[in-house]
TIKEVEX-151517 format. One line per field, with one value per residue (C-alpha): residue number from 1; residue in one letter; chain; x, y, z. Coordinates in nm, 2 decimals, decimal comma, padded with zeros to 4 digits, m for minus. Example, Ala and Ser with C-alpha at 12.3 -4.5 7.8 and 13.67 -1.06 7.14 Angstrom:
<pts>
seq = 1|2
type = a|s
mol = A|A
xx = 01,23|01,37
yy = m00,45|m00,11
zz = 00,78|00,71
</pts>
This chain:
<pts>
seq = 1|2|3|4|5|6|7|8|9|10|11|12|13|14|15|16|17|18|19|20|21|22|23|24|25|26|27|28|29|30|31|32|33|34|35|36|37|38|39|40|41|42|43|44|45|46|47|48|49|50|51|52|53|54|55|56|57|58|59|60|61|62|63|64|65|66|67|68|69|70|71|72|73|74|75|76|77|78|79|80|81|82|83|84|85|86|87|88|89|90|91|92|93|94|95|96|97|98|99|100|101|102|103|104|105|106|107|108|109|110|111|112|113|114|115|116|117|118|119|120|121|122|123|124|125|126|127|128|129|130|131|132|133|134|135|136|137|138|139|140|141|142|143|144|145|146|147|148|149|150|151|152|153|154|155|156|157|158|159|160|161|162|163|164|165|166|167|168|169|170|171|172|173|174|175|176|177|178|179|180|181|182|183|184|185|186|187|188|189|190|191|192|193|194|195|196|197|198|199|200|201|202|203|204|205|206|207|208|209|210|211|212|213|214|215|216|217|218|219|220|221|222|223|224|225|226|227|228|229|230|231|232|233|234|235|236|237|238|239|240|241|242|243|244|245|246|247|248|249|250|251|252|253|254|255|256|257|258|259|260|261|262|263|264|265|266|267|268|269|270|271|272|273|274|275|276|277|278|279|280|281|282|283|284|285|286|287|288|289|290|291|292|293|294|295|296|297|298|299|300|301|302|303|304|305|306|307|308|309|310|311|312|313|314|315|316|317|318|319|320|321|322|323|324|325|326|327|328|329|330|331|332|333|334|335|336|337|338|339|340|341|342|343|344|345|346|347|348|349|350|351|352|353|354|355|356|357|358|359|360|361|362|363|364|365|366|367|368|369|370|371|372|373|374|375|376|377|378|379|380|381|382|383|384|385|386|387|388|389|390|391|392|393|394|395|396|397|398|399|400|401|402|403|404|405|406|407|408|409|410|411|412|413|414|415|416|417|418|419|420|421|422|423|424|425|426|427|428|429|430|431|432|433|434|435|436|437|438|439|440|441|442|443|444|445|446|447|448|449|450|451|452|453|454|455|456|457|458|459|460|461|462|463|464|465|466|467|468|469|470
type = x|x|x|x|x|x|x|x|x|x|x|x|x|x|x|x|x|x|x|x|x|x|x|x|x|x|x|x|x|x|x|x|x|x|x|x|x|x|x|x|x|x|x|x|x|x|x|x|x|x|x|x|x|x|x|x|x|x|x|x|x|x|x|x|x|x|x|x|x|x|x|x|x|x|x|x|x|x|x|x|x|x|x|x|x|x|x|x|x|x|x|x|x|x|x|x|x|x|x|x|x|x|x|x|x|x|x|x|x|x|x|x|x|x|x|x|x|x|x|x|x|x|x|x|x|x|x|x|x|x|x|x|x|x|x|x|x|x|x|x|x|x|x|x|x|x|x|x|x|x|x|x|x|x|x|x|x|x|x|x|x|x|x|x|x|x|x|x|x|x|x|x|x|x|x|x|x|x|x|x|x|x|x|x|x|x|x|x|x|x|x|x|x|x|x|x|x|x|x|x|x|x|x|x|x|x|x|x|x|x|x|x|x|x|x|x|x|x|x|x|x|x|x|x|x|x|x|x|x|x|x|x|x|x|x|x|x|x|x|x|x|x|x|x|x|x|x|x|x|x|x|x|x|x|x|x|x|x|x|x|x|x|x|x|x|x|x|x|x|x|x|x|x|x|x|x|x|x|x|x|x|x|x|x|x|x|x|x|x|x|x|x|x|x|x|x|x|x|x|x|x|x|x|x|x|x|x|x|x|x|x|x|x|x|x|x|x|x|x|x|x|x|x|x|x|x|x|x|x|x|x|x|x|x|x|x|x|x|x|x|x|x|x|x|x|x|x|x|x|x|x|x|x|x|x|x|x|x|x|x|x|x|x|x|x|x|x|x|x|x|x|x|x|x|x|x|x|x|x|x|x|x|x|x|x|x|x|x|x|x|x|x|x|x|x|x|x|x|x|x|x|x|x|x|x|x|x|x|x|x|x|x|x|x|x|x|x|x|x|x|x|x|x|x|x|x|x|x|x|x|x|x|x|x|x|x|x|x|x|x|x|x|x|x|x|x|x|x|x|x|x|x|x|x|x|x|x|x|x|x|x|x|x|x|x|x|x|x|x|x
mol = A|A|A|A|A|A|A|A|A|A|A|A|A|A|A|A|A|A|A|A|A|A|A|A|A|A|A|A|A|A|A|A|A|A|A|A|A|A|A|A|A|A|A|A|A|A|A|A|A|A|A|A|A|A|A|A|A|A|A|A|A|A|A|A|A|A|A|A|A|A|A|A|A|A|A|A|A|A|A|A|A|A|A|A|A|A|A|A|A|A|A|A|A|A|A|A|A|A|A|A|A|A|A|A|A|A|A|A|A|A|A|A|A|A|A|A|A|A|A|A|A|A|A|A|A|A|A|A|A|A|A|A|A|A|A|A|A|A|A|A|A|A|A|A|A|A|A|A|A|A|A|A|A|A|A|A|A|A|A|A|A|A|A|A|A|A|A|A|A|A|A|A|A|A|A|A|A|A|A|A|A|A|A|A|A|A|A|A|A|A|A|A|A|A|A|A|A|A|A|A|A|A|A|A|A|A|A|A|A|A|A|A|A|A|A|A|A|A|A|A|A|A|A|A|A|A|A|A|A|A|A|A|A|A|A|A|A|A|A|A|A|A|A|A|A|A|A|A|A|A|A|A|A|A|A|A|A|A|A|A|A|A|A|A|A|A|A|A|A|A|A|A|A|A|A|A|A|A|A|A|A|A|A|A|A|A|A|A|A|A|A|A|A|A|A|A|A|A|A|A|A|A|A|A|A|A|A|A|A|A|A|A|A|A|A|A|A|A|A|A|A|A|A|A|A|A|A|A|A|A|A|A|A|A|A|A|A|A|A|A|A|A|A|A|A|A|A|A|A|A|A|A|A|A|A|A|A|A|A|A|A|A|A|A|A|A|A|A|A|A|A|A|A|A|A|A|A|A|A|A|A|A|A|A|A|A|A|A|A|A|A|A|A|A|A|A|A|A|A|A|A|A|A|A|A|A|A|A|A|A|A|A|A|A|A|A|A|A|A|A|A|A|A|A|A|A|A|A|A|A|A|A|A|A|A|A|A|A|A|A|A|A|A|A|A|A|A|A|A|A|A|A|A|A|A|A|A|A|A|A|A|A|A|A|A|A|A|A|A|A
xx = 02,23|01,92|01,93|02,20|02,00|01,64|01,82|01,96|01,64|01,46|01,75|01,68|01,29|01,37|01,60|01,38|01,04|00,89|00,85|00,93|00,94|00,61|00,61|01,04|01,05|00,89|01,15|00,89|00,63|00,76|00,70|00,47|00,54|00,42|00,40|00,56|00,50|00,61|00,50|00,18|00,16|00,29|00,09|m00,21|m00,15|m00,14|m00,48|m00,56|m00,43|m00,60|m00,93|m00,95|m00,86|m01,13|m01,38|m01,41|m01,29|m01,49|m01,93|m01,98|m01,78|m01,89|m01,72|m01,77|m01,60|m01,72|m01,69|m01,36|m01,54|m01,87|m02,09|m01,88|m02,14|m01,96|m01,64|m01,82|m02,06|m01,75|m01,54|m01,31|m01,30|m01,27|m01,00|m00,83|m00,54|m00,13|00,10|00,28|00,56|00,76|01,10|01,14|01,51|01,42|00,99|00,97|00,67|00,73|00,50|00,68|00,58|00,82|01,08|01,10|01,06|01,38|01,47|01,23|01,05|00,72|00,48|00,63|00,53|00,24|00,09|00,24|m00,02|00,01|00,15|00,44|00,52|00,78|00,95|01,01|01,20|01,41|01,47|01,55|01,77|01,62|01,73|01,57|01,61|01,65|01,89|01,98|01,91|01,68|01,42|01,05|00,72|00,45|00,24|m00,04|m00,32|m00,32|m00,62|m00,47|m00,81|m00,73|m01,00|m01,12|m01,48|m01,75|m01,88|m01,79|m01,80|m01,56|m01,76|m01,84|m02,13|m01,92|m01,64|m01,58|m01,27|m01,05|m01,16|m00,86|m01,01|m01,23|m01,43|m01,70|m01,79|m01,88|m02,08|m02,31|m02,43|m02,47|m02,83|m02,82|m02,58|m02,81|m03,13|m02,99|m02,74|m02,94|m02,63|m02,69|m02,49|m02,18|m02,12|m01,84|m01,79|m01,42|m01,32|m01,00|m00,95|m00,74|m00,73|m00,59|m00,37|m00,23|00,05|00,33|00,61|00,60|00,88|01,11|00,98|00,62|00,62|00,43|00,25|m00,01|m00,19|m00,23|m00,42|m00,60|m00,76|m01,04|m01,30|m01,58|m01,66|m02,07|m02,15|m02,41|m02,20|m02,43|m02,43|m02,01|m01,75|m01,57|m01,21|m01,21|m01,35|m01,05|m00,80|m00,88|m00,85|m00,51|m00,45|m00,61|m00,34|m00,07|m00,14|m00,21|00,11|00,39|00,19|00,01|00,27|00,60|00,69|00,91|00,79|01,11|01,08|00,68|00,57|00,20|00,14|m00,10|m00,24|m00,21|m00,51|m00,41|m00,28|m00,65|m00,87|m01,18|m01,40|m01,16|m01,17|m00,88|m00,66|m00,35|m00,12|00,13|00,45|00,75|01,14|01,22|01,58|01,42|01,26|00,94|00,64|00,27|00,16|m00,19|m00,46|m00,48|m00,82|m00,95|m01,29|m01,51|m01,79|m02,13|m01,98|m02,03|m02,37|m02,47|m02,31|m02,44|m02,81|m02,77|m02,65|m02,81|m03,19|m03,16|m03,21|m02,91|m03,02|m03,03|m03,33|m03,30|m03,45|m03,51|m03,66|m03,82|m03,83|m03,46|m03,32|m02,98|m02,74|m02,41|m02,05|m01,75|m01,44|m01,17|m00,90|m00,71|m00,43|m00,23|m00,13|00,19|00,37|00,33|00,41|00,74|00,75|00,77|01,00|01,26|01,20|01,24|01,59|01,89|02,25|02,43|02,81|02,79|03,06|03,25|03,31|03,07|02,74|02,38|02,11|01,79|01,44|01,28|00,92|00,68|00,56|00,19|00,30|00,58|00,54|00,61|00,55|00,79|01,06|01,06|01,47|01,58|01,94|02,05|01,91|01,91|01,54|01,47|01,54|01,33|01,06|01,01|01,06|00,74|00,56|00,64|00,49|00,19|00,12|00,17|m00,01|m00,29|m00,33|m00,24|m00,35|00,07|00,20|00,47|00,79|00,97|01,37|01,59|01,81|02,15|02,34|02,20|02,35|02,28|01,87|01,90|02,02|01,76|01,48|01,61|01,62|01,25|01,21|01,06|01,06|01,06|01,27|01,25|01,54|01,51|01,84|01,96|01,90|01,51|01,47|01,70|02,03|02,25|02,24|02,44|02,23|01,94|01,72|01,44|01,12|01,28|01,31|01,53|01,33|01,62|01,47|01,55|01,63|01,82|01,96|01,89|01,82|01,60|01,49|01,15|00,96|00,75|00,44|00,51|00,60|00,28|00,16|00,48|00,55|00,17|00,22|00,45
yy = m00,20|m00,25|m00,04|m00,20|m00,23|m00,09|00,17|00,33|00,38|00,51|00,78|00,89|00,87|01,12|01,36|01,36|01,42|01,07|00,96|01,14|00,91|01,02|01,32|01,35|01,73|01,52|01,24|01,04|00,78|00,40|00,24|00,57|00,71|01,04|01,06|01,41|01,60|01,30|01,02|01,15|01,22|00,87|00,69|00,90|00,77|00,38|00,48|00,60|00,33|00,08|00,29|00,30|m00,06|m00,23|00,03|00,28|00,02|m00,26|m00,27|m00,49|m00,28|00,04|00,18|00,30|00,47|00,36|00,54|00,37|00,37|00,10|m00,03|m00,29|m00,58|m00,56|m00,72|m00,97|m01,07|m01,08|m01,29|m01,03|m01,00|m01,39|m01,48|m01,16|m01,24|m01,31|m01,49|m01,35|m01,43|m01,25|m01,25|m01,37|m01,16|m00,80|m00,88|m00,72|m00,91|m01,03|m01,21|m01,56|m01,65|m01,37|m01,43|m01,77|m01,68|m01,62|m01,99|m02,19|m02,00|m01,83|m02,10|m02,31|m02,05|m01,95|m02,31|m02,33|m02,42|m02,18|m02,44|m02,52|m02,17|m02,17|m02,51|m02,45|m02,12|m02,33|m02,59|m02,34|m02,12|m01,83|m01,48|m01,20|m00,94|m00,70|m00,85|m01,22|m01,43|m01,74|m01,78|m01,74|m01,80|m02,00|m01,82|m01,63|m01,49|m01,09|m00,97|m00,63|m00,42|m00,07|m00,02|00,36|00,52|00,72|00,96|01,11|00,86|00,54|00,24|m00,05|00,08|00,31|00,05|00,09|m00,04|00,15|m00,10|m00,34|m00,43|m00,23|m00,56|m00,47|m00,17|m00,33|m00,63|m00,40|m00,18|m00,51|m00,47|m00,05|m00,11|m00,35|m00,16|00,16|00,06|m00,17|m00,47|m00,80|m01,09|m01,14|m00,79|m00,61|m00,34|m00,13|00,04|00,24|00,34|00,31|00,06|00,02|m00,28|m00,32|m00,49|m00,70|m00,64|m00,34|m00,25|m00,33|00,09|00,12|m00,28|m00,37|m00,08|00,01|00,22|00,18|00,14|m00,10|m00,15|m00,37|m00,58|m00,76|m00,97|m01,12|m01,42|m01,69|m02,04|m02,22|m01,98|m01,89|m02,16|m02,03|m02,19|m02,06|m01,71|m01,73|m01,79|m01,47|m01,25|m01,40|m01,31|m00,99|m00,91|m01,02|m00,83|m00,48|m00,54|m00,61|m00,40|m00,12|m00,10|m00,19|m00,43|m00,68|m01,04|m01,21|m01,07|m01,15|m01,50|m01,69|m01,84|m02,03|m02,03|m02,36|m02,49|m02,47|m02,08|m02,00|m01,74|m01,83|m01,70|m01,86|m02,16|m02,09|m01,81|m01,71|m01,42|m01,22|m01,17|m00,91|m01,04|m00,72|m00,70|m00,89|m01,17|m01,26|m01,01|m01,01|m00,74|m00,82|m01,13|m01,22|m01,41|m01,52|m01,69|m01,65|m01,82|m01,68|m01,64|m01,26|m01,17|m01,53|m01,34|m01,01|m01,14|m01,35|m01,04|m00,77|m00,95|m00,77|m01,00|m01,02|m01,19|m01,14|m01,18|m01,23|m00,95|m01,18|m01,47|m01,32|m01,66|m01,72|m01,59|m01,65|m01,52|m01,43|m01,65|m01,37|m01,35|m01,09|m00,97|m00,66|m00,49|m00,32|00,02|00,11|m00,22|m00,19|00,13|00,02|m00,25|m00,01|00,22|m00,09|m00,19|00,15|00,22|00,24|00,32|00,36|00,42|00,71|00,74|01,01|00,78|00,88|00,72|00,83|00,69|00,72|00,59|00,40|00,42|00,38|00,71|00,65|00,68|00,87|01,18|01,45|01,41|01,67|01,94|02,27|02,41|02,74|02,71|02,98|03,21|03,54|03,70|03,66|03,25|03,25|03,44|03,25|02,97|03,01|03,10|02,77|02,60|02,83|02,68|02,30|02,31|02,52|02,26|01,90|01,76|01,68|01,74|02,02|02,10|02,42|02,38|02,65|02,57|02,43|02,39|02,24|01,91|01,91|01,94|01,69|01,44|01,58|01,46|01,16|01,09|01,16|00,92|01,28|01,11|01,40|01,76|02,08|02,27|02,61|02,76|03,10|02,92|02,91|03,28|03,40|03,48|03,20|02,98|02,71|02,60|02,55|02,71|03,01|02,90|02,52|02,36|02,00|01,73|01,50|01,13|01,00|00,64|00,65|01,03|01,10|01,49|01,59|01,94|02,02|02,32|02,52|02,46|02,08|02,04|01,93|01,70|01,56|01,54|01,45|01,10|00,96
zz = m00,85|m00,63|m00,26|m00,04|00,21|00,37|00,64|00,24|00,15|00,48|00,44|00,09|00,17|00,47|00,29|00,01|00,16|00,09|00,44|00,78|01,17|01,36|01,64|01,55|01,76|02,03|02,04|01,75|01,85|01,80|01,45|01,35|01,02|00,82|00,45|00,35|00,05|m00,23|00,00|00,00|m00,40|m00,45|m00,21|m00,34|m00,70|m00,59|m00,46|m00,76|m01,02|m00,76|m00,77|m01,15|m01,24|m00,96|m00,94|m01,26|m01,53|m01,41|m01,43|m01,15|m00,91|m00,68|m00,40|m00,02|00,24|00,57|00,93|01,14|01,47|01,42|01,71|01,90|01,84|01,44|01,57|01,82|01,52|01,28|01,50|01,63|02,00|02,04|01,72|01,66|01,87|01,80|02,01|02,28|02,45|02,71|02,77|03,14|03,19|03,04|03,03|02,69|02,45|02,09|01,83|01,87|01,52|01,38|01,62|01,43|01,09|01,01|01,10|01,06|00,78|00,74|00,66|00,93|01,19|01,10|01,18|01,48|01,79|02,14|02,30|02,07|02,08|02,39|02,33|01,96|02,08|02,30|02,02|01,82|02,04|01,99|02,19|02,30|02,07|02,33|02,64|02,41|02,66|02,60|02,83|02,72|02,91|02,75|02,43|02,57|02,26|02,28|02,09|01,85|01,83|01,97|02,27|02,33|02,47|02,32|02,50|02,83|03,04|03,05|03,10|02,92|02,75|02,51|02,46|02,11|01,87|01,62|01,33|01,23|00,87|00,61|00,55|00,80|00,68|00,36|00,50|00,75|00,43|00,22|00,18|00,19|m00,13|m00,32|m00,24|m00,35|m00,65|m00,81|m00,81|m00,97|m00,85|m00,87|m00,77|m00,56|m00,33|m00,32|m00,02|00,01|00,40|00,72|01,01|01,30|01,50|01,84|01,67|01,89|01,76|01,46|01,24|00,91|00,83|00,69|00,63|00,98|01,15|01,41|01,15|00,79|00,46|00,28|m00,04|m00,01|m00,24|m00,11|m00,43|m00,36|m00,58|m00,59|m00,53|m00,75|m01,05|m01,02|m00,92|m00,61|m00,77|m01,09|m00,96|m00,68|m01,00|m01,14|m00,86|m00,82|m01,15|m01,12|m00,80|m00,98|m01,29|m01,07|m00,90|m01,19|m01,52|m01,37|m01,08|m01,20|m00,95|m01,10|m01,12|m00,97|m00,63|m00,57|m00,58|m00,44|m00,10|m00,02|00,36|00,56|00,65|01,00|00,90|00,73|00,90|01,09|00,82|00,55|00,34|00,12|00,10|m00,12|m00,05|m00,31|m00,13|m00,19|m00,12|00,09|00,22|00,52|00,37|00,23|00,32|00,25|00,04|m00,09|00,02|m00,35|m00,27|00,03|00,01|00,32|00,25|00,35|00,71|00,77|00,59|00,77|01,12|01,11|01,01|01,35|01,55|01,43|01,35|00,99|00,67|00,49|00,18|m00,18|m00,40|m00,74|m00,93|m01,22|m00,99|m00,70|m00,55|m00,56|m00,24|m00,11|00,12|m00,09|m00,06|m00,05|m00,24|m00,06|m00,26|00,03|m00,08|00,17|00,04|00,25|00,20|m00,17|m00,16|00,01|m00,22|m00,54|m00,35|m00,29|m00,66|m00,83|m00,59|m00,82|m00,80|m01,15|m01,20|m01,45|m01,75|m01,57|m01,28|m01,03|m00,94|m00,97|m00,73|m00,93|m00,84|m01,15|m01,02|m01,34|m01,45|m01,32|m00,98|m00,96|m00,74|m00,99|m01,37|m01,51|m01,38|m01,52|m01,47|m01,59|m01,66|m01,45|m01,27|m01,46|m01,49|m01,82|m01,81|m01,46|m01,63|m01,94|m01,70|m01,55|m01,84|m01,97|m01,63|m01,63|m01,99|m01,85|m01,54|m01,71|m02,01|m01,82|m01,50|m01,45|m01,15|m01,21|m01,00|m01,06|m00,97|m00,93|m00,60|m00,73|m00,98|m01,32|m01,24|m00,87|m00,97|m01,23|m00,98|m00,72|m00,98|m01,03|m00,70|m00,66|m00,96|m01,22|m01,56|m01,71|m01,69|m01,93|m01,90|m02,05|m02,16|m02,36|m02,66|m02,56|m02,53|m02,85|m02,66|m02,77|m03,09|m02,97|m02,67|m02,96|m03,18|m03,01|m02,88|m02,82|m02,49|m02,37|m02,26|m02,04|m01,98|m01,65|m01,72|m02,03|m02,00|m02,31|m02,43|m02,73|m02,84|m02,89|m02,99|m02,72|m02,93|m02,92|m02,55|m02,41|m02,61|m02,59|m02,20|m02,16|m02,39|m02,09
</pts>
């Protein structure tokens, strides 16, 4: 069965070394979260898969990595500092703030909230009864906007000249080197630019773990096009296929708990003129993980060009005369909530044949943490040594990522890997170095599976080629 619930999984991800709260000696920071040793491997490896499907396995892709602090006239050019703004509402009996969209959610659905005008905002949390989460009573002040960019100053003195914002999106840093990447890359339209990097919001009301933060990562496309050579509808179709694909076959996330939204048009962006999300059934509800597509027009080159006095056009290296300003196509793909999407997913508890139950994570094998375990059977020398022969052979000839067990009994690691979702652990018994006949023939290894716990023997000589085929 699935994880019974999300406070089961925080647990295993802190006694396993997946995720740890923020500043803990210090009494921890609210709704900050540090990857540990697997949560960085894993979330590392999303990266990765990400990277190489958009980026290395596509032509018409590079990629970027721009600075997070950018001169503040970005965000006023980009729309920013005037729309970037949530609801707020304060509770009048303990004066704590929420986002009064999510304090409806949960009754009158996502969609429904989203839409929602400022100054519906208070009366529809009367209509609807709602309480402070905090002291439960019901009396809310009218919505005020509260604009999330994260202020701080450059330099050593604190004035408005060196006002500059943590960026909330990667976008920008894309659109400002627009014409730096066609002049030096030699792109024809349509063309896009990856970036994988971290941005920052001054969020309301954080929480549900790593799902809504004040820091995170994104995985970002800008995808330029010419709207009278590519049709904006059917290019928008196949970045939502594209999404979806990413997600459930090079991920493992299961089909049945995603599904499409479409954005309202009352819900849309500023810059957007449609927009579909992918959304993950967590134990909570429904939750954005990726913008799918989201076509923004022509508004940010159009923007920047008016702001900055730089031409942002394209010319047509085959038709010098044709010169356009590109539409956009977004596809963003937030990297912690689909990392706590595939953690959710791959969560298992099994009841074993002896009785007792197993909790194994079945992450997919491209982005599991570790790829194999090596365990000596016991601890006597000459198993420990031959041991580590055997991982000085494995992490010398493959690029796996090795772990090297022996804390425990045999069982006790076995159930350690599977809780860290290994696929893979070589145990290397007496039968391995000659001592005992039973356990299997000399120079042989087991190779246990961690879904179907199935053991097979295989020769020393065999062993990588066979782990690295995963």
């Amino acid at each position: 069965m699935p994880a019974p619930s999300l406070d089961a999984l925080v647990s295993l991800c802190k006694r396993r070394g997946f995720v740890f709260p923020g500043s803990e000696i210090y009494g921890g920071l609210a709704n900050t979260w540090d990857y540990g040793p697997l949560g960085s491997e894993m979330k590392r490896r999303i990266k990765q898969q990400w990277w190489k499907t958009f980026v290395h396995k596509r032509p018409d892709m590079v990629g970027m990595d721009a600075s997070i602090l950018m001169n503040s006239k970005v965000w006023e050019a980009s729309g920013h500092v005037t729309n970037f703004a949530d609801p707020l509402v304060e509770c009048r009996g303990c004066h704590d703030r929420f986002r009064g969209d999510k304090l409806l959610e949960s009754k009158i659905g996502a969609e429904a909230a989203a839409i929602l005008k400022l100054d519906q905002m208070q009366k529809t949390l009367a209509v609807e009864k709602i309480a402070c989460p905090t002291c439960g009573q019901k009396n809310w002040t009218e919505a005020k906007k509260f604009n999330m960019m994260f202020k701080t100053s450059q330099g050593v003195v604190e004035d408005e000249a060196a006002l500059v914002y943590l960026r909330p999106e990667t976008a920008q840093g894309i659109f400002v080197n627009f014409k730096n990447i066609v002049d030096t890359m030699r792109m024809r339209l349509p063309f896009g630019v990856a970036q994988i990097g971290k941005a920052f919001r001054n969020e309301i009301t954080p929480g549900n773990f790593t799902f809504r933060t004040r820091e995170f990562e994104q995985m970002e496309i800008e995808y330029f096009f010419d709207p009278e050579q590519t049709e904006w509808k059917k290019l928008f179709e196949e970045w939502k296929k594209l999404g979806w694909s990413f997600l459930t076959e090079t991920l493992g996330i299961e089909s049945d708990n995603l599904r499409f939204r479409d954005h309202e048009t009352d819900e849309l962006s500023h810059y957007s003129k449609g927009t579909t999300d992918i959304e993950y059934k967590f134990p909570f509800g429904w939750g954005e993980l990726a913008a799918a597509a989201a076509y923004r027009t022509d508004f940010d080159l159009k923007q920047h060009e008016k702001f900055s006095g730089q031409e942002m056009s394209y010319t047509d290296p085959d038709d010098p005369k044709h010169k356009l300003i590109p539409h956009v196509m977004e596809p963003s793909y937030g990297t912690d909530r689909i990392m706590l999407a595939a953690l959710l997913g791959a969560y298992t508890e099994e009841k074993l044949e002896n009785g007792e139950t197993r909790v194994v994570m079945k992450l997919k094998p491209e982005i599991a943490p570790i790829d194999v375990a090596i365990l000596p059977l016991s601890k006597k020398e000459n198993l420990i040594n031959k041991a580590q022969e055997l991982y000085k052979i494995v992490v010398q000839e493959t690029d796996l990522v090795v772990d090297f067990d022996v804390t425990g009994s045999i069982g006790k690691r076995y159930r350690r890997q599977d809780e860290i979702g290994t696929p893979k652990c070589i145990t290397v018994d007496f039968g391995t170095i000659g001592e005992d006949g039973k356990q299997g023939a000399k120079d042989t290894v087991t190779i246990r599976d961690r879904d179907s716990l199935k053991q097979e023997r295989v020769k020393i000589g065999e062993l990588v080629q066979r782990i690295e085929n995963k």
